[in-house]
N, C-alpha and C positions, 0 to 999 in steps of 0.2 A: 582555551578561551579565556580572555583579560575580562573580567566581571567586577567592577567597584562599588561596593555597597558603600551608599552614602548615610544612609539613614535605618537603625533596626532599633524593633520598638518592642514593649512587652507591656500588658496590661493584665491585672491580677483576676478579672475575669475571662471567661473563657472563650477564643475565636480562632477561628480557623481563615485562612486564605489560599487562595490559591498564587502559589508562588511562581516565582521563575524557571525552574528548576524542574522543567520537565512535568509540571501539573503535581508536583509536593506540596507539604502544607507547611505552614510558619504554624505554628502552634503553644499553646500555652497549656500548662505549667510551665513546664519546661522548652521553651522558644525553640523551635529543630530549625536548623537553616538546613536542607537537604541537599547535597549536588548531586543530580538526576545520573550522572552517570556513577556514580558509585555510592550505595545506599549507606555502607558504613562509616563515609564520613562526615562525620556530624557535632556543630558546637552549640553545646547549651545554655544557655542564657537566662539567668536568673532574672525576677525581676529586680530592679532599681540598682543592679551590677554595673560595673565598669566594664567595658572591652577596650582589651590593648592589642597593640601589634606585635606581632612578633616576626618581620621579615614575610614570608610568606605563609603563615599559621596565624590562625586568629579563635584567643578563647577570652574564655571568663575569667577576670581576677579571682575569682574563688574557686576555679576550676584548677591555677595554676599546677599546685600541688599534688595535683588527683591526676590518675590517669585517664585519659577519655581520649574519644577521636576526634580528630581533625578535620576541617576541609583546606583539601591540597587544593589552593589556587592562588592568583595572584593577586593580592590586595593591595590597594595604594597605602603607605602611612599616616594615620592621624592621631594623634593624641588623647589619653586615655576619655572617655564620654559616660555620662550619664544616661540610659533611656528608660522611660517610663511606661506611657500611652502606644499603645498597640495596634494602628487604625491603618485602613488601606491609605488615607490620605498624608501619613507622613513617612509612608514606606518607597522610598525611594531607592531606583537601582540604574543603570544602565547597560545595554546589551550590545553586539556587536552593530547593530543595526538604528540605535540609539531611540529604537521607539519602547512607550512603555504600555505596561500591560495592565487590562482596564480590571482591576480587582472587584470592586465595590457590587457588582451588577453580582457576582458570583459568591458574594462572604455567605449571604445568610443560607442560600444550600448546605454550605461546611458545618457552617454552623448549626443547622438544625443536624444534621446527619450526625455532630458529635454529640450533642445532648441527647438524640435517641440513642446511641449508642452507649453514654452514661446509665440514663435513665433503663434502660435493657439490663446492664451489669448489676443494677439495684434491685431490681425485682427478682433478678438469682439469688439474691442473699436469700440463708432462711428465714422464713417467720421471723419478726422480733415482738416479743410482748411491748402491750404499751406500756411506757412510762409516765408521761404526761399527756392526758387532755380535757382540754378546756377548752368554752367559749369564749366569745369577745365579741362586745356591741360596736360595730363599726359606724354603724347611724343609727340615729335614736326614735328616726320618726318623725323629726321637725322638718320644720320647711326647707332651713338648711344642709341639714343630715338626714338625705333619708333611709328607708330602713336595711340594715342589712349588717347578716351578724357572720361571723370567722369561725371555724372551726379547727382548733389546733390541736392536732393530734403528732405528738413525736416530730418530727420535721414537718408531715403532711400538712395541706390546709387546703380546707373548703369553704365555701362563700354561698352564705345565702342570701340571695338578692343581691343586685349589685346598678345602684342607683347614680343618679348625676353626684360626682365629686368624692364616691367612695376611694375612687382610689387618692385622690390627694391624702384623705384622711389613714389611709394605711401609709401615704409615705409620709404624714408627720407624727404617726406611731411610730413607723420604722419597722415597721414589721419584717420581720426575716423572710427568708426561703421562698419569696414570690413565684422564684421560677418551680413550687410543687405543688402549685394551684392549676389542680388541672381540671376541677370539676365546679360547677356554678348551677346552685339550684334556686329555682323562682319559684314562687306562690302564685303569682300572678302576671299577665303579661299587660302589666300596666308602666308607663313610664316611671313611675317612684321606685318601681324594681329593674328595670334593665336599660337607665339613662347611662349609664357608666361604663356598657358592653362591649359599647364601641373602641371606646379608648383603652378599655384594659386589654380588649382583643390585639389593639395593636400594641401596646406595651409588652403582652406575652410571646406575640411573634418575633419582635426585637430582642429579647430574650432568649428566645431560638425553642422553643415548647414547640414539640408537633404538632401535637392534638389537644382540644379545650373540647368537654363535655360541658353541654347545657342541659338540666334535665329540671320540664317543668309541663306546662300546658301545651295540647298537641300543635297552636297554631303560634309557636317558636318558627316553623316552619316558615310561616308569612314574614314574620319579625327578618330573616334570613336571606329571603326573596327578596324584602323589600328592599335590606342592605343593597344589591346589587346594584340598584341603581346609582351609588355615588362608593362603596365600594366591593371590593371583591379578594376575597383572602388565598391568596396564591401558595403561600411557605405556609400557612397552616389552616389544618382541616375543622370544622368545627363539627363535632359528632353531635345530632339530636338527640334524647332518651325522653320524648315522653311519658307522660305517667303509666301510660299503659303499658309497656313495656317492662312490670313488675319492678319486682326488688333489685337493687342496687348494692351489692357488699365489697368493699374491699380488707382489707386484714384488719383496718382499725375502727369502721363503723360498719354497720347495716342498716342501709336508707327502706325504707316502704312508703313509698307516696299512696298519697291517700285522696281523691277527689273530691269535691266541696260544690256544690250544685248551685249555683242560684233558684232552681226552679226543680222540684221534685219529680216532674214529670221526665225532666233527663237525665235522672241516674238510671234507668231499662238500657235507656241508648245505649249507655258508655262502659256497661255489664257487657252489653254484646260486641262490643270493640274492644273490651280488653281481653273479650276471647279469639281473637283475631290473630294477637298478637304473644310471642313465643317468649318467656322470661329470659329476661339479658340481652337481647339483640336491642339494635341501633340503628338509625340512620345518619350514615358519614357522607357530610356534604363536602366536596371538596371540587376544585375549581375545573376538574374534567367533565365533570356531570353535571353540574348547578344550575337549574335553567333560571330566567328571570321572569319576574312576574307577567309578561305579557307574551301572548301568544306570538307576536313577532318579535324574535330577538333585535337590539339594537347593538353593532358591531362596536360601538363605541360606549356605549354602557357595559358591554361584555367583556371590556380587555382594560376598566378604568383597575389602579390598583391600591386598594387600601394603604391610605398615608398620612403625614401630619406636614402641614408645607414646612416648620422648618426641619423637615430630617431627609427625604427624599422626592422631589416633582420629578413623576415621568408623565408624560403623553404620548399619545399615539399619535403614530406619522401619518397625517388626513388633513385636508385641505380644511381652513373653516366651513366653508359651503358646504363641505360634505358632513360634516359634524353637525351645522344647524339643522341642514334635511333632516338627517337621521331621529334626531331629538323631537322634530315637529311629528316624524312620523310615529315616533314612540305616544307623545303626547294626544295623537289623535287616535289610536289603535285602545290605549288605556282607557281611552273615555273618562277625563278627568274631570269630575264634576264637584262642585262645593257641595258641601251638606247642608241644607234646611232645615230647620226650626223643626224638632222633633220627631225626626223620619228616622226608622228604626234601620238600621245597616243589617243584614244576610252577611252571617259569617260562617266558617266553614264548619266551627267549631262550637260548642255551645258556653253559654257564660260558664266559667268553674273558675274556683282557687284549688291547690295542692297541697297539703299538709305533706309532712314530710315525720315521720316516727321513726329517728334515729337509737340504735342498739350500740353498745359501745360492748367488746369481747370482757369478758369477765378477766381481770387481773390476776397474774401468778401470783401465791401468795412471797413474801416478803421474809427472808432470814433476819430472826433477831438476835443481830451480833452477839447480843451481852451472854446469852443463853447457848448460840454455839460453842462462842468460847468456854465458857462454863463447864463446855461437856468437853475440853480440848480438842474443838473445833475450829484450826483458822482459816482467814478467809481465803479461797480457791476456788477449782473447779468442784471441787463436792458442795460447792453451795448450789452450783446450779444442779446437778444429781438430784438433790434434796426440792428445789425447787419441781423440779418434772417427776417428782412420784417416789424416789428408787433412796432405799436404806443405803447408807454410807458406815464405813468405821473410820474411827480415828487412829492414830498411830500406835495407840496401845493396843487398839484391835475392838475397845466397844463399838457396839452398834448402837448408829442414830436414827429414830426413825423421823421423816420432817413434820411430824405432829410434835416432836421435841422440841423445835428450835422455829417452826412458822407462824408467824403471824397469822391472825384471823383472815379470815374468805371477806375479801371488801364487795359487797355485792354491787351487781351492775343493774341499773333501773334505765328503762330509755326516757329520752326528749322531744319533746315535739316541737315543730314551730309550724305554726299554722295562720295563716291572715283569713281573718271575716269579715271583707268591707261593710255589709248592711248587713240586717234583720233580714234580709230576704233568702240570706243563707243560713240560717236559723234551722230550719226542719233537716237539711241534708247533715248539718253538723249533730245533730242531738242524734240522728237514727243512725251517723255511721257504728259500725258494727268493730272496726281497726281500731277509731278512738273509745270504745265503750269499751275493749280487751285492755285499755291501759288506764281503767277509771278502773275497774273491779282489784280488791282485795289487798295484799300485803307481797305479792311473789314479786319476780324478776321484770313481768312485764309492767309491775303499775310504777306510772311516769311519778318523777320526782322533779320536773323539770319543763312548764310547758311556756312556751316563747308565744304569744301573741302579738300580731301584729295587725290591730283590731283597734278603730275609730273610739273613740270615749262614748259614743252615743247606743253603740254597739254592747261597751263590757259596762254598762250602768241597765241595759236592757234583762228585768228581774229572768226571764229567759235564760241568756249567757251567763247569768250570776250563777244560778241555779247548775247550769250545766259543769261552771269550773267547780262547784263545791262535790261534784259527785267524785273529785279525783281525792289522791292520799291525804289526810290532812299535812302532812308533813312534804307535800310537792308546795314548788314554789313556783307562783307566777309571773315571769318577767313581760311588762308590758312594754312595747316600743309601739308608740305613736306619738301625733301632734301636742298632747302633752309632755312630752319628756324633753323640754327643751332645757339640754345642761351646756355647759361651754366647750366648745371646740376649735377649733383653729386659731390657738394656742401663741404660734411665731408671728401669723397674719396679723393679732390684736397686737402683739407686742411691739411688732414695728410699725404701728400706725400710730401708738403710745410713742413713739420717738421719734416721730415727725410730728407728730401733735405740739411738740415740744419747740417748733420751728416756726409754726403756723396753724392756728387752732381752727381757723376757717377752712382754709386749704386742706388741711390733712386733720378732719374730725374725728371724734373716737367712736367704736363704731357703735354698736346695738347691742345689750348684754340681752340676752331671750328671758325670760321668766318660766318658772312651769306653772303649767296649771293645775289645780285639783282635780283627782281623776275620780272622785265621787265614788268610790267603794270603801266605805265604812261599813267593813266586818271583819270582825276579829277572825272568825272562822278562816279567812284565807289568808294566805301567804301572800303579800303583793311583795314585789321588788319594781319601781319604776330602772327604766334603762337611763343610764348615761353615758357618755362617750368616754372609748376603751376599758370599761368596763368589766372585769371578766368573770366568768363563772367555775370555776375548779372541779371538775367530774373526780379527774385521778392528779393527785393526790387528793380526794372530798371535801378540800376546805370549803368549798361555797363561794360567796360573793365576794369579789376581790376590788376594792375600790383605788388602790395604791398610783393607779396610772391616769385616774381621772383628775384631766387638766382644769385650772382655775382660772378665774376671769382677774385672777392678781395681775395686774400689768407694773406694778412698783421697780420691781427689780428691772426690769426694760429701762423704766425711767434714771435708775439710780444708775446703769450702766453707761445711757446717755451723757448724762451731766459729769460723769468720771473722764471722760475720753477731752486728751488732750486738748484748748485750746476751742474746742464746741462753743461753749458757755461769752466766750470774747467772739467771736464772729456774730453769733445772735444777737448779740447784743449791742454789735456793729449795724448787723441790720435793723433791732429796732431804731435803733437813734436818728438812723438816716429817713425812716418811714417819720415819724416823728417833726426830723425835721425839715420836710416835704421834697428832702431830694426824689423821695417815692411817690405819685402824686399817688392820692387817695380822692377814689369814687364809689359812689354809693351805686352803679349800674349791676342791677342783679342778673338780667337776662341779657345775652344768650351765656347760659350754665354747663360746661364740659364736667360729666361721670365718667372717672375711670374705672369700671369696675372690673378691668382683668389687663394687664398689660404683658404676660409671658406668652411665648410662642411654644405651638408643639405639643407638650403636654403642661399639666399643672405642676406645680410646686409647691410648698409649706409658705413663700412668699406673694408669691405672682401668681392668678389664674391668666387662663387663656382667653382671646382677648376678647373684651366688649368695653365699647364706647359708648354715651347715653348725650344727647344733646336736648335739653332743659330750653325751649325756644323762646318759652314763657312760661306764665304758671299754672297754663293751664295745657298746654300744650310740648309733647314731647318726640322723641325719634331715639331709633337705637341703631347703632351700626356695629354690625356682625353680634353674634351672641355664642360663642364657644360653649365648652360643657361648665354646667357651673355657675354660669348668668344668673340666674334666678335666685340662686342662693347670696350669689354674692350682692346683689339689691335689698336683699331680707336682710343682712350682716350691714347693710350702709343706712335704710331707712328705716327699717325697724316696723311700726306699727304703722307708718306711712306708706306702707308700700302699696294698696290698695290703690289709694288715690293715686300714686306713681302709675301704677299702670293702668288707671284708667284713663289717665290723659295721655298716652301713646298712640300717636296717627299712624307711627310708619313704622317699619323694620327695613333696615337694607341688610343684605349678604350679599358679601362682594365678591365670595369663590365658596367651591365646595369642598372644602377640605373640615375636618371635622376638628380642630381646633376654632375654626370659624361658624362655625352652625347648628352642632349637636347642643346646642342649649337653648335652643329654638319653638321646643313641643311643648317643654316644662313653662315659657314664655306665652307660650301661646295658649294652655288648659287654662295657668289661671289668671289669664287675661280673660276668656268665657268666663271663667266661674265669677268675677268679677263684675261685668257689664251683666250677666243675666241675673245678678243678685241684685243690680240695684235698679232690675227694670229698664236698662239700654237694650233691648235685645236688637234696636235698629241698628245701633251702632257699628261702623264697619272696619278694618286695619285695614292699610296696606303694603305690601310685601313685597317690595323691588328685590331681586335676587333671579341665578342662571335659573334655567329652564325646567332641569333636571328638579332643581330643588321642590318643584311643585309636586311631581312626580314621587319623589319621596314622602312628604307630606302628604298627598293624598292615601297612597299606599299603608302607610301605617294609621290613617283615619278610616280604611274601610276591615283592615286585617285584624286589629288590635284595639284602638281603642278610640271614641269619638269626642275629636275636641278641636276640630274645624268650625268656625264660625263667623260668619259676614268676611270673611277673607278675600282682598280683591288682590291677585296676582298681578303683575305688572315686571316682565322681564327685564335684566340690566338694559339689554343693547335699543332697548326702546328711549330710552332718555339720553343716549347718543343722538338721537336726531335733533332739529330747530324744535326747540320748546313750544312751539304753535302746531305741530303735527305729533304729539305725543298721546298716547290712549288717555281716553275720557277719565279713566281714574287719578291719572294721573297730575290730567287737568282741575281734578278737583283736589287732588294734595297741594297744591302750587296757592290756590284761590282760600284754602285752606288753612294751611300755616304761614299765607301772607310771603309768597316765598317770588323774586323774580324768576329764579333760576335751578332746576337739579340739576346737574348735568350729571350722567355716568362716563366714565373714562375708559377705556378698555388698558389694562395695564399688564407689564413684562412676567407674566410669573407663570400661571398654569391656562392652560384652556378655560373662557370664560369667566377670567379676571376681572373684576373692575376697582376704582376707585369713586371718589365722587367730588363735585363742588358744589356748595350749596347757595346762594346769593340771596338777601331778604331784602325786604322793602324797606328796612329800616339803612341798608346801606353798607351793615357789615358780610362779608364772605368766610367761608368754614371750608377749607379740603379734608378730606381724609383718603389718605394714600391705598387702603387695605392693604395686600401683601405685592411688592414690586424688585423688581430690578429700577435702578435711575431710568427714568421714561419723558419724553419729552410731549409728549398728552397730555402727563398731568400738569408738567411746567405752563402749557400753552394754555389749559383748561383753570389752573387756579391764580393764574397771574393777578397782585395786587390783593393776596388773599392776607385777612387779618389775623388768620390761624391755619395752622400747618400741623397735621397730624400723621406722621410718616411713619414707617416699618423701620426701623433698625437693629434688625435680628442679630447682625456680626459688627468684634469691631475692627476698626481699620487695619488694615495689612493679611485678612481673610480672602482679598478678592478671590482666590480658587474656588473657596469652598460657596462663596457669594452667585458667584458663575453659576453654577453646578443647580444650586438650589434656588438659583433665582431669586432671592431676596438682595437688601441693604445694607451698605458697611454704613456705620456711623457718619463717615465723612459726606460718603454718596447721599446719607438723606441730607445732611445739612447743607450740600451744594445745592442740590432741589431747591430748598427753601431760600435759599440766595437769588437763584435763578430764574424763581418766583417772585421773587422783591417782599417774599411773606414777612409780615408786621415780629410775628412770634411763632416758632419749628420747637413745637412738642414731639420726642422721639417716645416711639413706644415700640412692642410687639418684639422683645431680647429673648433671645436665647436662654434657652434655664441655665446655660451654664451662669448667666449673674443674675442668681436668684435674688439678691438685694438690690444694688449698682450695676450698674452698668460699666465698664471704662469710659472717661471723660477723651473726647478726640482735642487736638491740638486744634480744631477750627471749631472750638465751642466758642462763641459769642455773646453777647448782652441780651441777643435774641433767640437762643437756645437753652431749653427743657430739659427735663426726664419727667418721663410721664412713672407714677407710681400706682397700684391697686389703692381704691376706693380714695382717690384725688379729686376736688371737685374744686373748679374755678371758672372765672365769670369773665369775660373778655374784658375789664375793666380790670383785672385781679393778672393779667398775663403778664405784666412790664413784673411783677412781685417773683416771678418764678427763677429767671433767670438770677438775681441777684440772691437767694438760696443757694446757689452750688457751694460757693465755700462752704458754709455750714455744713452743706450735704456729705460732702469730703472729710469732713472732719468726723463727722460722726460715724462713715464706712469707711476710716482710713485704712483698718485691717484689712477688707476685703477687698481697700480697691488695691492694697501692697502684692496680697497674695495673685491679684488679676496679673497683676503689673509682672512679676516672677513667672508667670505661668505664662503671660504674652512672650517674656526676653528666652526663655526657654525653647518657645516655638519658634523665634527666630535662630537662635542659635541651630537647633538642627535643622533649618531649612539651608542657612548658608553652607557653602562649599570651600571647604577651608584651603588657603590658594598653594597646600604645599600638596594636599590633594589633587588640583589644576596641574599642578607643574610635574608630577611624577605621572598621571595618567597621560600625559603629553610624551614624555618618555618613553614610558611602553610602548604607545601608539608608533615611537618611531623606530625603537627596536623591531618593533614586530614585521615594521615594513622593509628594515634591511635584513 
């Protein structure tokens, strides 16, 4: 068999594929290229190695020398190559039959199969004592950051709580070892604690983690169900452990959840339920058994599959008709009803929080060098002897015994984190009986360490005061709430400091937080307020570790700015020219574009996911799409404004359901209620153009979990598809409303119940927003003569495969759109993380072409201003756009086919035929 590998890749993390070779795997460490019919021969491939040819033998430059096996076959000549990236999409081969074979659909089974099989190989090792652990405040509590602390024990790590935008904040920690988070414990199933579950869920299946433990309140369950309706987690299982299910222990902590009542009368209940249930068992939900919440399953909600649009869209092969039935009949079987003004919800579960009384194993004691050797002791395996108990000699034959040469017993006290939203859980917390065993006396069990995650109105309540004083005096109370606002998002501020530097209007600096006084003045206790990455030191006992908490310094941004070549003469190119009116300058403040999240997929340290805000006027607004994250990143742009920001919000659109697009939606929508009912609007109503399902979700988690529906008038996309005169009454009143001629929805190229939109005012100007597309000729037709153009441009040019595939935009294709549209001005947004800062510039960037940036805001009078920025912008990301620019010519390089390749496979071809 003649076989020509054109393309072999290797990536320094771990994957598996399914090869050509008889169902073998390509694999890493060590890249195996397998030929199926002889197991032994095989070449290993380093990463970032050259391969050469060698006639018909093909190894590793670094292999030269060594002996290893070969694969006997016939390879064409190429010249020596670089490979790096390791991905089904630049693994290219051909067979005798010249079809190829579809990888991708089948990586992440290998993949997970080789991480359980890892993770397997570790849990044989024996015991290791711990070495290191410690805390870490991963959100503080603020509006921004909400609560939720890290547990670092040795490699391991656990997460408590896990809110909108924690994970961004571990990836601009940098936190290690992600993929040995396998367990996430909640206090509460309220959104401030499990906004973020969604996305880290799918970040750890990409990762290839089997199983993710949630262990908190019983109705996780609902939270899980409810998932179903927009996704469904197929490569990994997610195991419930609610509280009742006892203790929790693995080799480096011992968890005891502890229940926390709103209401005294149901602690008898949940006595008799947690007799029910057996210590250590589980319920493993996985995608064979998972029903959905409604007694009639929906075959199209059953088979949707957890994803982020720019990494993988699949859908199901079903006709639209059959999809809409389906959905109406789900939506009619659910009984989907708004909540009224004070109507108490029937939940399956009763109000509780979970404390959590974490044990950490008591520490080996520690040899001290100076004193072994002392006694001609050097270091070996008799340190460890000494350490597990057992007398040792030394080479003269004394005997050690390890009270000679060990440090002190470092004792082990537990931790608690515990949240008590009101005074109403007051009585359940003072009578539990598990936190009064770690209030009493001086031994192993009294806490030295307790985590609250408790309102200010709460720990200034002479009650809660009284309660924390009963613990050691020498425990320390770290509080995480709405007062601990310290600085966080650290890269975010500094590069908006370096476009400030461009345009102070344009690109404003954002919102520094203040703390407030937490009102406990007593010396008697130990406060520690929390700040971001903060950590706490169990073993080694140093205590409070302040070393990683970021500052609201942004100078050095600036100073780095103003260094980079040639910056400083382009700015000031551009002011002269504003100056000297080749830029016309207008004072038109409305209509106002909010960028508050321009990355696809998932978040980054630069870019959130995406949300747009359209400022109509000053008293009236709109949001299109709200990813995870939105709400925070409004709090980071308006600061103490934002109240008034969302109280003049008529509408939300979502234009698909993909949760880079929507999961920032609930947190948008609480405290929009808490807002309008604090200031006496309770008439007041939203409304919420978006697919069908969406409702369905939403309501589900307002009857299961927690209630923050209110005056919500639904109005599905495909309904503003029709003539603007036959559209639902609500929507007649959005129109009449914000003064608008026109909404239109567009149905657009990407996943099942896509949309885009056009918006058309009486004032005369037009607004598109593309949401997420393939080039579509709806939207061309629907925003013709539009004065702003807001497009996806996830990839850039020369990706078309990868474009195909995931249905989204190469850089060119949106800016053809906007040609083809006759649009005034083509703002790109919605990029790939791989350009967390820049984007690549395309060769048909114009006078009328953008980049849309996180927290960008400009005024359609302010648009001609954007396009004449790109020099500047270039200059001040020249690095990153060089490194783009390498990393593009790279991918071209191993995509072509080198023509001495062409011409020798031509050869064989003809050999083989005589």
């Amino acid at each position: 068999m003649n076989l020509s590998i054109l393309q072999i890749s290797v990536r320094k993390r771990g994957r598996y594929l399914l090869s050509t070779f008889e169902s073998k795997y390509y694999r890493h460490v060590s890249c195996i290229i397998s030929n199926g019919s002889t197991k032994k021969h095989l070449a290993k491939l380093g990463p970032g190695k050259q391969i050469i040819d060698c006639g018909t033998w093909l190894l590793s430059r670094s292999k030269l020398n060594k002996t290893q096996s070969l694969i006997r076959e016939s390879f064409a000549h190429c010249g020596p190559r670089e490979f790096r990236t390791f991905t089904a999409s630049n693994l290219c081969y051909a067979k005798e039959d010249g079809s190829l074979l579809k990888l991708i659909d089948k990586m992440s089974v290998y993949q997970t199969a080789s991480f359980t099989k890892k993770r397997n190989k570790q849990q044989q090792r024996p015991k290791q004592s711990i070495g290191t652990f410690s805390l870490q405040v991963i959100g503080t509590g603020s509006l921004e950051c909400p609560p939720s602390i890290l547990v670092i024990a040795n490699s391991n790590r656990y997460l408590f709580n896990c809110g909108e935008g924690v994970q961004r904040l571990l990836m601009e920690n940098g936190v290690k070892n992600i993929s040995r988070l396998e367990h996430v414990f909640l206090t509460k199933m309220h959104w401030e604690n499990i906004g973020g579950l969604i996305g880290m869920t799918i970040t750890l299946k990409n990762i290839g983690l089997p199983k993710v433990y949630y262990h908190g309140p019983p109705n996780m369950q609902n939270f899980v169900d409810a998932l179903q309706i927009f996704a469904k987690h197929e490569t990994i299982n997610i195991s419930l452990r609610p509280y009742t299910d006892g203790v929790f222990e693995t080799e480096y902590m011992k968890v005891t959840p502890v229940a926390i009542f709103e209401n005294q009368s149901e602690i008898n209940n949940s006595v008799q339920k947690t007799t029910k249930h057996s210590e250590g068992t589980s319920d493993s939900i996985d995608s064979s058994r998972r029903t959905t919440p409604s007694k009639k399953t929906s075959p199209d909600v059953a088979t949707t599959t957890i994803e982020r649009s720019a990494e993988v869209t699949t859908t199901t092969e079903r006709s639209p008709d059959d999809r809409t039935n389906t959905l109406s009949d789900v939506v009619l079987n659910m009984n989907v009803k708004q909540s009224s003004p004070g109507a108490k919800k029937k939940r399956s579960s009763p109000n509780l929080t979970v404390a959590y009384i974490c044990k950490v194993p008591k520490r080996t004691r520690s040899v001290i060098i100076e004193k072994a050797l002392a006694l001609g002791l050097p270091p070996g395996p008799k340190y460890t002897e000494l350490k597990n108990g057992f007398t040792v000699k030394t080479e003269s034959g004394q005997e050690v015994n390890p009270d000679d040469v060990l440090g002190p017993d470092i004792p082990s006290h537990p931790f608690i984190v515990l949240q008590c939203p009101s005074i109403n859980y007051l009585d359940s917390l003072c009578q539990n009986e598990a936190l009064q065993s770690c209030q009493a006396g001086d031994g192993e069990n009294s806490a030295r360490l307790i985590i609250h995650i408790t309102p200010s109105e709460v720990i200034q309540h002479p009650r809660y005061k009284d309660w924390m004083k009963k613990f050691h005096p020498e425990a320390e109370h770290l509080i995480v709430n709405n007062c601990q606002a310290s600085a966080s998002h650290e890269s975010a501020r500094g590069l908006q400091a370096k476009l400030n530097l461009m345009h102070p209007q344009i690109f404003p600096l954002l919102y520094e937080p203040k703390r407030i006084d937490l009102g406990l003045d007593d010396d008697s206790l130990k406060v520690v307020q929390a700040e971001t990455y903060m950590r706490y030191h169990i073993y080694p006992p140093t205590g409070v570790d302040r070393s990683l908490v970021p500052t609201l310094n942004t100078e050095p941004y600036i100073k780095e700015a103003k260094e980079m070549e040639h910056f400083l003469e382009d700015l000031d190119t551009f002011r002269a020219s504003e100056e000297s009116g080749t830029v016309q300058k207008e004072t038109v403040k409305y209509p106002e574009v909010v960028f508050l999240g321009t990355g696809s997929a998932m978040p980054n340290k630069e870019r959130n996911v995406t949300c747009v805000m359209l400022n109509l006027s000053k008293d009236q607004s709109m949001i299109l799409d709200a990813g995870e994250g939105s709400f925070a990143q409004m709090f980071r742009f308006y600061g103490s404004d934002l109240d008034d920001i969302l109280f003049n919000v008529q509408c939300i659109f979502i234009s698909h359901m993909h949760a880079d697009h929507h999961v920032g939606l609930i947190k948008i929508l609480k405290h929009w209620k808490n807002v309008v009912v604090s200031r006496g609007a309770e008439d007041k109503d939203l409304l919420l153009v978006g697919p069908k399902r969406l409702l369905i979700w939403l309501n589900q988690y307002n009857q299961n979990c927690e209630d923050f529906i209110h005056k919500l008038r639904f109005v599905e996309c495909g309904e503003f598809t029709k003539d603007q005169d036959n559209i639902p009454r609500h929507g007649q009143a959005l129109l009449k409303k914000l003064k608008l001629m026109k909404f239109e929805t567009v149905p657009v190229i990407h996943c099942v119940h896509a949309y885009g939109v056009a918006i058309t005012h009486q004032d005369g100007w037009k607004f598109v927003y593309s949401g997420d597309t393939m080039p579509c000729e709806a939207l061309v037709k629907a925003g013709m003569n539009a004065d702003l153009l807001i497009h996806e441009a996830t990839l850039e040019d020369g990706m078309e495969k990868d474009a195909k595939i995931k249905r989204h935009s190469m850089t060119c294709q949106a800016i053809d759109i906007g040609v083809q549209m006759k649009a005034k001005c083509i703002i790109l947004t919605h990029f790939s993380q791989r350009y967390s800062k820049i984007p690549l510039f395309s060769d048909q960037f114009s006078d009328k072409v953008a980049v849309a940036f996180d927290n960008m805001k400009v005024s359609l009078s302010e648009l001609q201003l954007l396009p004449k920025l790109v020099p500047s912008m270039k200059r001040l990301f020249a690095e990153e756009l060089q490194e783009l620019e390498e990393i593009r010519w790279k991918k071209i390089e191993k995509r072509s086919i080198p023509p001495d390749l062409i011409e020798n496979e031509n050869v064989s071809k003809k050999q083989k035929a005589t």
